[in-house]
PDB file with SEQRES, HELIX, SHEET and CRYST1 records, atoms N, CA, C and O in Angstrom:
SEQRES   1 A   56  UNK UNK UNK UNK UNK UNK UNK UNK UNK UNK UNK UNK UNK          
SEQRES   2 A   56  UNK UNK UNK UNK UNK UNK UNK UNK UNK UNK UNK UNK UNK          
SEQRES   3 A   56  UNK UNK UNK UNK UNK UNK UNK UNK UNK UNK UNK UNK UNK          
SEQRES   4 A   56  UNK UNK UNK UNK UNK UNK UNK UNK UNK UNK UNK UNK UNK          
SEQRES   5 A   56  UNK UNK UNK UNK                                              
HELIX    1 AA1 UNK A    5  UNK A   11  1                                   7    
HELIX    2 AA2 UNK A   19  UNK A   27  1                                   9    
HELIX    3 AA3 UNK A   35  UNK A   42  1                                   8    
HELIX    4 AA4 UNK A   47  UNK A   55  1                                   9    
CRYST1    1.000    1.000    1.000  90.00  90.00  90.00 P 1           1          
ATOM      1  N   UNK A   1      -7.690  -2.141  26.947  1.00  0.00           N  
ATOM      2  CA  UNK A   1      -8.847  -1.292  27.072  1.00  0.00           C  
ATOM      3  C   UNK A   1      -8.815  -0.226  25.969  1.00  0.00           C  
ATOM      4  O   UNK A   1      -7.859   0.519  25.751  1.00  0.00           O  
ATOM      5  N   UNK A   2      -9.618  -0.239  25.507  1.00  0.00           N  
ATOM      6  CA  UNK A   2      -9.916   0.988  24.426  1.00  0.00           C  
ATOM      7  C   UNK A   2      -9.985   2.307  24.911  1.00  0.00           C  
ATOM      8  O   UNK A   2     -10.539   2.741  25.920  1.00  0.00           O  
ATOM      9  N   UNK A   3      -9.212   2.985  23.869  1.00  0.00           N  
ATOM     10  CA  UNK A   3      -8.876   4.899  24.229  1.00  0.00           C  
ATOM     11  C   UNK A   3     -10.330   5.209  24.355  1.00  0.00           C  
ATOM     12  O   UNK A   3     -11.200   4.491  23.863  1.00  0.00           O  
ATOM     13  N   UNK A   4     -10.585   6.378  25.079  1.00  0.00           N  
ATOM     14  CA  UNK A   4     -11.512   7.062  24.739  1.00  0.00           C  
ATOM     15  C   UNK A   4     -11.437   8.106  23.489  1.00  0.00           C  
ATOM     16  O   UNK A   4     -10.453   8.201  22.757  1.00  0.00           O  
ATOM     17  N   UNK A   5     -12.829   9.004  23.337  1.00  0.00           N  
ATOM     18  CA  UNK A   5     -12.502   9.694  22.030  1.00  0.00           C  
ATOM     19  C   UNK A   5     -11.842  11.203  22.510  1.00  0.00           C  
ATOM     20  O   UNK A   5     -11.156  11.838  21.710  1.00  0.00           O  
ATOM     21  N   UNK A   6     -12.135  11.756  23.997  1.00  0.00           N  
ATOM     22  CA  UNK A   6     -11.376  12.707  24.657  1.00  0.00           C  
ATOM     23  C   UNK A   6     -10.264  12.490  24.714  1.00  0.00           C  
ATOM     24  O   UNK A   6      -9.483  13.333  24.274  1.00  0.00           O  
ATOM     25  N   UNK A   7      -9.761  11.221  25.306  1.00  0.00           N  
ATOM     26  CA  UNK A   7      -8.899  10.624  25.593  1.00  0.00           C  
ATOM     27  C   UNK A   7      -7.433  11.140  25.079  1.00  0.00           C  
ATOM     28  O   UNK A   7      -6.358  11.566  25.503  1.00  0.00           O  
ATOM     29  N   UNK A   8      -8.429  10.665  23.359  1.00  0.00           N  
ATOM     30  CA  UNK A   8      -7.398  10.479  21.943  1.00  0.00           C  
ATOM     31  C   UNK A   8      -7.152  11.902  21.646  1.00  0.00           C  
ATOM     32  O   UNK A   8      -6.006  12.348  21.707  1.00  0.00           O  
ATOM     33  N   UNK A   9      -8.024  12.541  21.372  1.00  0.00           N  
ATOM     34  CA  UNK A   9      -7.827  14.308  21.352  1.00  0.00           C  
ATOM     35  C   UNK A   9      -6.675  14.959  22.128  1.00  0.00           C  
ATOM     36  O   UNK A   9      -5.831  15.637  21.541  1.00  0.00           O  
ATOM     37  N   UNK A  10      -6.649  14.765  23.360  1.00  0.00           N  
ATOM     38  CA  UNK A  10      -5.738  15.030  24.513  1.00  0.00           C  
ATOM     39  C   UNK A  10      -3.979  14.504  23.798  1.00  0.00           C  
ATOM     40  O   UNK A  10      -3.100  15.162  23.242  1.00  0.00           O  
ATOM     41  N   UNK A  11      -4.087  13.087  24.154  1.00  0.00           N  
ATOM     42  CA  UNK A  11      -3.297  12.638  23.754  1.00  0.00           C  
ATOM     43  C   UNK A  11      -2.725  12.999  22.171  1.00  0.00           C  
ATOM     44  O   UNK A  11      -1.532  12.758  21.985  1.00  0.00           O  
ATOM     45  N   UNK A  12      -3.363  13.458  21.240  1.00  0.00           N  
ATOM     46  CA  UNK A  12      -2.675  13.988  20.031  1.00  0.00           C  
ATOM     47  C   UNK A  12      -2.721  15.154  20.242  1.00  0.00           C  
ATOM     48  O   UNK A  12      -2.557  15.606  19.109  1.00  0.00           O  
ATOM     49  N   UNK A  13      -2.879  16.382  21.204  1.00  0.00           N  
ATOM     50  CA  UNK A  13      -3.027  17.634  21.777  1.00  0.00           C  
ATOM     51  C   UNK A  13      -3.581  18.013  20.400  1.00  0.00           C  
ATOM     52  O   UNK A  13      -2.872  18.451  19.494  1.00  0.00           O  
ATOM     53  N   UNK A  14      -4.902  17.812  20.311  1.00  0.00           N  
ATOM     54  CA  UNK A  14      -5.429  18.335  19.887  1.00  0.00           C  
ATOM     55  C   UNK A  14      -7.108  19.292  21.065  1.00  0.00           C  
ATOM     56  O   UNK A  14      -7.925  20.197  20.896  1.00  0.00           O  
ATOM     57  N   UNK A  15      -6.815  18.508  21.905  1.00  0.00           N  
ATOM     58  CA  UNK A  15      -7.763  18.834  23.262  1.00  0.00           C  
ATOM     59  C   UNK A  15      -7.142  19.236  24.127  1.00  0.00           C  
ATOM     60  O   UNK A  15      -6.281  18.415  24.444  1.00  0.00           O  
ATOM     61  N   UNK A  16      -7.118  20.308  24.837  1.00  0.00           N  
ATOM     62  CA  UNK A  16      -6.839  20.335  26.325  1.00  0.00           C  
ATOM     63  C   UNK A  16      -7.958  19.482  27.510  1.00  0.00           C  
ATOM     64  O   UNK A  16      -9.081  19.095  27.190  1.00  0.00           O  
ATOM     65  N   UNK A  17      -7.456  19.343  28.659  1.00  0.00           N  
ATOM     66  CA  UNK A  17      -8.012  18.532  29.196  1.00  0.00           C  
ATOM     67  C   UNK A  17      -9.394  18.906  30.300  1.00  0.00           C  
ATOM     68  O   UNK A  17     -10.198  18.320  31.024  1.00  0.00           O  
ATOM     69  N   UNK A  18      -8.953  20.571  29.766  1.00  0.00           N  
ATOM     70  CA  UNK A  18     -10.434  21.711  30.469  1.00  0.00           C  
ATOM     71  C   UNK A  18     -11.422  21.576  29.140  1.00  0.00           C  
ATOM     72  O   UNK A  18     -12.603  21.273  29.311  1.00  0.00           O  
ATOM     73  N   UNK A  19     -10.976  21.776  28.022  1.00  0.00           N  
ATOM     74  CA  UNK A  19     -11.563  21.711  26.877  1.00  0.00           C  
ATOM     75  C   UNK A  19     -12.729  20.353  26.604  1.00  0.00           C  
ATOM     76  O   UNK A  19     -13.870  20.312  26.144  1.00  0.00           O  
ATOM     77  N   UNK A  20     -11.620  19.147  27.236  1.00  0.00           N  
ATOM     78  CA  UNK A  20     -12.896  18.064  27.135  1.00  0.00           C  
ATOM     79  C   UNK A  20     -13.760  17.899  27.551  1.00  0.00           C  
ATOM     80  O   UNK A  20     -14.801  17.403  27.121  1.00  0.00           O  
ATOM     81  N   UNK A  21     -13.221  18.651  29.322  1.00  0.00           N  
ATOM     82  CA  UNK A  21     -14.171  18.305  30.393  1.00  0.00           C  
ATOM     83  C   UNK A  21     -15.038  19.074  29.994  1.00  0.00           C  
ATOM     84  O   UNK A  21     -16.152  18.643  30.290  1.00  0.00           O  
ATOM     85  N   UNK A  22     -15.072  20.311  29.293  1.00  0.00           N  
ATOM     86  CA  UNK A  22     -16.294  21.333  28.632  1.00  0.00           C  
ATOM     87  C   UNK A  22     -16.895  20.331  28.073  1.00  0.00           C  
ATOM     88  O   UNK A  22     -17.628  19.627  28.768  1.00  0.00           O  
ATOM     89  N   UNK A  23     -16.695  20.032  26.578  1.00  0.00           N  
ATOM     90  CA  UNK A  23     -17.381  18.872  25.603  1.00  0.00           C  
ATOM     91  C   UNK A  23     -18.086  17.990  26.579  1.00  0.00           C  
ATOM     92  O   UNK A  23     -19.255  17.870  26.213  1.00  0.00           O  
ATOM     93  N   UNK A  24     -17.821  17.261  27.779  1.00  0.00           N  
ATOM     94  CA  UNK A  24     -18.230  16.618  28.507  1.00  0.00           C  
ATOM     95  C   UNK A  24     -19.782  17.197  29.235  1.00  0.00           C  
ATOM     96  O   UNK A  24     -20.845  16.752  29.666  1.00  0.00           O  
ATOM     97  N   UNK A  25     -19.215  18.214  29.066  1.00  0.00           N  
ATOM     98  CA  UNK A  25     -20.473  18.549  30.345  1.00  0.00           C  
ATOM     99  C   UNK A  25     -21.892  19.538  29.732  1.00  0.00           C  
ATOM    100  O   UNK A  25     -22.953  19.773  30.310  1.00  0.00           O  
ATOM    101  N   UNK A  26     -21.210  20.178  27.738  1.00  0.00           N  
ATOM    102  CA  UNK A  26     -22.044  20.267  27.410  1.00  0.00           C  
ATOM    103  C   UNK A  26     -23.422  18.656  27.046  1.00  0.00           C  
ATOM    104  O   UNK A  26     -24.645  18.522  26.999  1.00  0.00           O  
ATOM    105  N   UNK A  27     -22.166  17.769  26.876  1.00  0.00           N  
ATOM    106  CA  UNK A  27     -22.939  16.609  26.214  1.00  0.00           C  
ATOM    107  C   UNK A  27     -23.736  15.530  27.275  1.00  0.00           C  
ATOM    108  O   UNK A  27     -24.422  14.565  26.937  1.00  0.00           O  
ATOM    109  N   UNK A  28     -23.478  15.922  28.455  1.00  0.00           N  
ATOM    110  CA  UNK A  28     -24.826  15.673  29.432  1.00  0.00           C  
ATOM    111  C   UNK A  28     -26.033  16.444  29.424  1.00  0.00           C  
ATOM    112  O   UNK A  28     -27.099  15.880  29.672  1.00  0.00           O  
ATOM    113  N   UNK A  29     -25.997  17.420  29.220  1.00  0.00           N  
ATOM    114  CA  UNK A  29     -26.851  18.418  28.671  1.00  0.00           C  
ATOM    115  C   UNK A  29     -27.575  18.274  27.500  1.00  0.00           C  
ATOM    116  O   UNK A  29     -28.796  18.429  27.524  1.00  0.00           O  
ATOM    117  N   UNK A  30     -26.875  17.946  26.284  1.00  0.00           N  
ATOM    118  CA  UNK A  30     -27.277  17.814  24.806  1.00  0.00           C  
ATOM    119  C   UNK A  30     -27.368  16.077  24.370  1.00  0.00           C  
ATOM    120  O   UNK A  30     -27.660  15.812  23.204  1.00  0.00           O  
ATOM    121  N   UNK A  31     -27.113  14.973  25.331  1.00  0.00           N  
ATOM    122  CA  UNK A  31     -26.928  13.708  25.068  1.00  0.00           C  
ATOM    123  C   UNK A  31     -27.231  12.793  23.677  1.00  0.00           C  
ATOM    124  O   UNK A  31     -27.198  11.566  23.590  1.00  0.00           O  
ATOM    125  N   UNK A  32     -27.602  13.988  22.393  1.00  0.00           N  
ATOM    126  CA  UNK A  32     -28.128  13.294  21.331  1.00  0.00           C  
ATOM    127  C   UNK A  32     -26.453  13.912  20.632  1.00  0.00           C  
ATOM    128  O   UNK A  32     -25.952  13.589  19.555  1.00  0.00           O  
ATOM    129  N   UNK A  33     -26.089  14.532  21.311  1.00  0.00           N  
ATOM    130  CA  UNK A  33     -24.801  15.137  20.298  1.00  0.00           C  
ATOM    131  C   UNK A  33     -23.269  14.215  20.324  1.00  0.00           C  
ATOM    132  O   UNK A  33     -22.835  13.981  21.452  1.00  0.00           O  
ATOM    133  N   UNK A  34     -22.568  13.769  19.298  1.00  0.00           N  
ATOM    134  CA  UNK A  34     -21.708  12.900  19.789  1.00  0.00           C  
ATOM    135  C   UNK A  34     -20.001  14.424  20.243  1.00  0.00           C  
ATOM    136  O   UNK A  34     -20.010  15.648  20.115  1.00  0.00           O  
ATOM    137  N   UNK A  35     -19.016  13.587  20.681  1.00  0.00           N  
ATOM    138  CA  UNK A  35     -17.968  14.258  21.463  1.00  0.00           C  
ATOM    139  C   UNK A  35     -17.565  15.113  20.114  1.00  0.00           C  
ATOM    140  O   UNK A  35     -17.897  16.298  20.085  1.00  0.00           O  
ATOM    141  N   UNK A  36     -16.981  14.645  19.192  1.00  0.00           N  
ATOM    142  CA  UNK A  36     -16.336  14.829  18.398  1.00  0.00           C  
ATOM    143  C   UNK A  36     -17.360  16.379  17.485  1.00  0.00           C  
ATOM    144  O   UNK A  36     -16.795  17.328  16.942  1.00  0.00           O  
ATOM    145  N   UNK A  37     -19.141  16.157  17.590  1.00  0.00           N  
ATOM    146  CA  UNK A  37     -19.707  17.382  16.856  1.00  0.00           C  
ATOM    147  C   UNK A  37     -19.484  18.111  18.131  1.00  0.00           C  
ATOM    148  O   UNK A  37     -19.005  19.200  17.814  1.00  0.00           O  
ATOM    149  N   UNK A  38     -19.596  18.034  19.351  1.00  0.00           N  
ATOM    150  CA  UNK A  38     -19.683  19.282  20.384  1.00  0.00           C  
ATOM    151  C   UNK A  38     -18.272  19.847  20.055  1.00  0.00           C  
ATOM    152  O   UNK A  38     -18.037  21.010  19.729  1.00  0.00           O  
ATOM    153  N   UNK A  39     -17.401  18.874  20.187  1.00  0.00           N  
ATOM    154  CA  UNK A  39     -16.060  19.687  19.877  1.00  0.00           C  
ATOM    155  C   UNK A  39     -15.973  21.084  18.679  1.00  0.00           C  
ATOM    156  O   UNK A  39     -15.605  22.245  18.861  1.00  0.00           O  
ATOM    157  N   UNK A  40     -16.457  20.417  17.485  1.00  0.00           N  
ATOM    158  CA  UNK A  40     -16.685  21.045  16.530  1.00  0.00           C  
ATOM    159  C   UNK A  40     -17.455  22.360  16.607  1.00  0.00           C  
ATOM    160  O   UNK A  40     -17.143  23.374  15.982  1.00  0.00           O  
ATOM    161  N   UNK A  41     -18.450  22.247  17.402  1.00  0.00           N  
ATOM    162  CA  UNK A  41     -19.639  23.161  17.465  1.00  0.00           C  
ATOM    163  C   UNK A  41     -19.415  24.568  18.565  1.00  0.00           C  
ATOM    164  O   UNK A  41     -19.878  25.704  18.667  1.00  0.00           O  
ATOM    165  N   UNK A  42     -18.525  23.802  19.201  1.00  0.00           N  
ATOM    166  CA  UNK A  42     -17.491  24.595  20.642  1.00  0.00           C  
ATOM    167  C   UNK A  42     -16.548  25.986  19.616  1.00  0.00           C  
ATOM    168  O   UNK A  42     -16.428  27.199  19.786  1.00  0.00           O  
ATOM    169  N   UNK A  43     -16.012  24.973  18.512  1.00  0.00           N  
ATOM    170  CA  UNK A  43     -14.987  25.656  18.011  1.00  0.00           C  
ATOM    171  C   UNK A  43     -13.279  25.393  18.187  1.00  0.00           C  
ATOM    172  O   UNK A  43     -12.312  25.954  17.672  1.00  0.00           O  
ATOM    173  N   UNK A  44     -13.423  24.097  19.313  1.00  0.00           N  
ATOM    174  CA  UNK A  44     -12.309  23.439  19.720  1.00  0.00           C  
ATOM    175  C   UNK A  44     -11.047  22.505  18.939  1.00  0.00           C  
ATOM    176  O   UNK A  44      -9.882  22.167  19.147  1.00  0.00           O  
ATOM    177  N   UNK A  45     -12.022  22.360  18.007  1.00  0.00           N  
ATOM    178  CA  UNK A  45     -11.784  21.194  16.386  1.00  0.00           C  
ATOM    179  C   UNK A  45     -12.493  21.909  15.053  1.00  0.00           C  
ATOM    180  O   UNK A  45     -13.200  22.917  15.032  1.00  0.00           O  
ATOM    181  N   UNK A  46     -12.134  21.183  14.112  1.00  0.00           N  
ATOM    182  CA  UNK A  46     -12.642  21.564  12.985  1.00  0.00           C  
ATOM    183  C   UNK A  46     -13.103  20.091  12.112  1.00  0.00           C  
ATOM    184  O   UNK A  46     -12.676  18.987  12.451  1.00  0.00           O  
ATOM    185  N   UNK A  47     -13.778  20.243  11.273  1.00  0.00           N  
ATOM    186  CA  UNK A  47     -14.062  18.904  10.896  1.00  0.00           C  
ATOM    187  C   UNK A  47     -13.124  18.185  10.317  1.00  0.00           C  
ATOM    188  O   UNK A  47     -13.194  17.012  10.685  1.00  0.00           O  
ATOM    189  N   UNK A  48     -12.108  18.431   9.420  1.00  0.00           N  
ATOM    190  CA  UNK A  48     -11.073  17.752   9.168  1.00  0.00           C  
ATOM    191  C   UNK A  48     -10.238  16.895  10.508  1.00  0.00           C  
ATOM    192  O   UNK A  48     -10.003  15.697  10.346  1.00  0.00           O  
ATOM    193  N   UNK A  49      -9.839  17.549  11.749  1.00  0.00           N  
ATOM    194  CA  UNK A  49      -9.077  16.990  12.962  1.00  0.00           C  
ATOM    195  C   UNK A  49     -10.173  16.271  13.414  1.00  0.00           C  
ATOM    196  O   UNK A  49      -9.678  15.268  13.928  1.00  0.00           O  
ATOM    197  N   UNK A  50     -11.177  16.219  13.500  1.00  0.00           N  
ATOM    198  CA  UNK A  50     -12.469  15.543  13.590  1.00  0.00           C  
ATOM    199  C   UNK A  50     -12.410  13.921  12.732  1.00  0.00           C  
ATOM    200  O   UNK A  50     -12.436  12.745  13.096  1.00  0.00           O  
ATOM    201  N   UNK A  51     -12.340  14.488  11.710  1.00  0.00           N  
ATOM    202  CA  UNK A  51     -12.283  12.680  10.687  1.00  0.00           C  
ATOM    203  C   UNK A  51     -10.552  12.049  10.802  1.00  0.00           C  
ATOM    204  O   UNK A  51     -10.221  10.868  10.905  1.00  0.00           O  
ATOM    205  N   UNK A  52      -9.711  13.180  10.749  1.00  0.00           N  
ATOM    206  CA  UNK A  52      -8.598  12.331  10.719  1.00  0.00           C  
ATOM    207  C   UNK A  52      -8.328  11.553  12.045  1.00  0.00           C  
ATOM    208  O   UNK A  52      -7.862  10.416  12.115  1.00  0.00           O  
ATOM    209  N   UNK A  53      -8.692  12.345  13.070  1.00  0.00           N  
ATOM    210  CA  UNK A  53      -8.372  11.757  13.912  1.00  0.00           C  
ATOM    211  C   UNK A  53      -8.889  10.243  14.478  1.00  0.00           C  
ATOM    212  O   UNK A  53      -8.262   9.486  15.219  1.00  0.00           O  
ATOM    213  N   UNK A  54      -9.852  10.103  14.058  1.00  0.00           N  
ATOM    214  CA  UNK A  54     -10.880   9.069  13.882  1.00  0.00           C  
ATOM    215  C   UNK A  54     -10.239   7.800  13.014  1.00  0.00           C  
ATOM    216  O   UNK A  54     -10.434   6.627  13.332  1.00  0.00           O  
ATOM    217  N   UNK A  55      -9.692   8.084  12.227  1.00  0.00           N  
ATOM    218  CA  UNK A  55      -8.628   7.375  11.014  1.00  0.00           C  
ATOM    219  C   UNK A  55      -7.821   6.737  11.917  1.00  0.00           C  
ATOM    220  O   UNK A  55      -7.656   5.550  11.635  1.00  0.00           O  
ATOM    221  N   UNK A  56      -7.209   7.151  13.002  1.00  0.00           N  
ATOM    222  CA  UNK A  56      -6.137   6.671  13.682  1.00  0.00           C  
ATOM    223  C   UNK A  56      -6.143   5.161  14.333  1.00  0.00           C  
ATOM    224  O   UNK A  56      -5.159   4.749  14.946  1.00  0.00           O  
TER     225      UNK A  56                                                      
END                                                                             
């Protein structure tokens, strides 16, 4: 089964797991926004931990 993209954040602690559930619950709210820009937009990530992590 494939990671999720919270999932993966968590797991490279780059997320806490209150932190996602935030990202989560803005992005029911905002549903055009993907995990990885709310993160960004939160202030939780930066765009670099954003692409690398994605690399993985």
């Amino acid at each position: 089964m494939k990671e999720k993209i919270g999932e993966q954040y968590i797991r490279l602690d780059l997320l806490s797991f209150e932190q996602a559930e935030l990202i989560l619950e803005y992005q029911k709210e905002h549903g055009d926004m993907k995990f990885g820009d709310i993160a960004v937009y939160l202030g939780f990530l930066d765009e670099d931990q954003v692409g690398n992590s994605l690399k993985e």
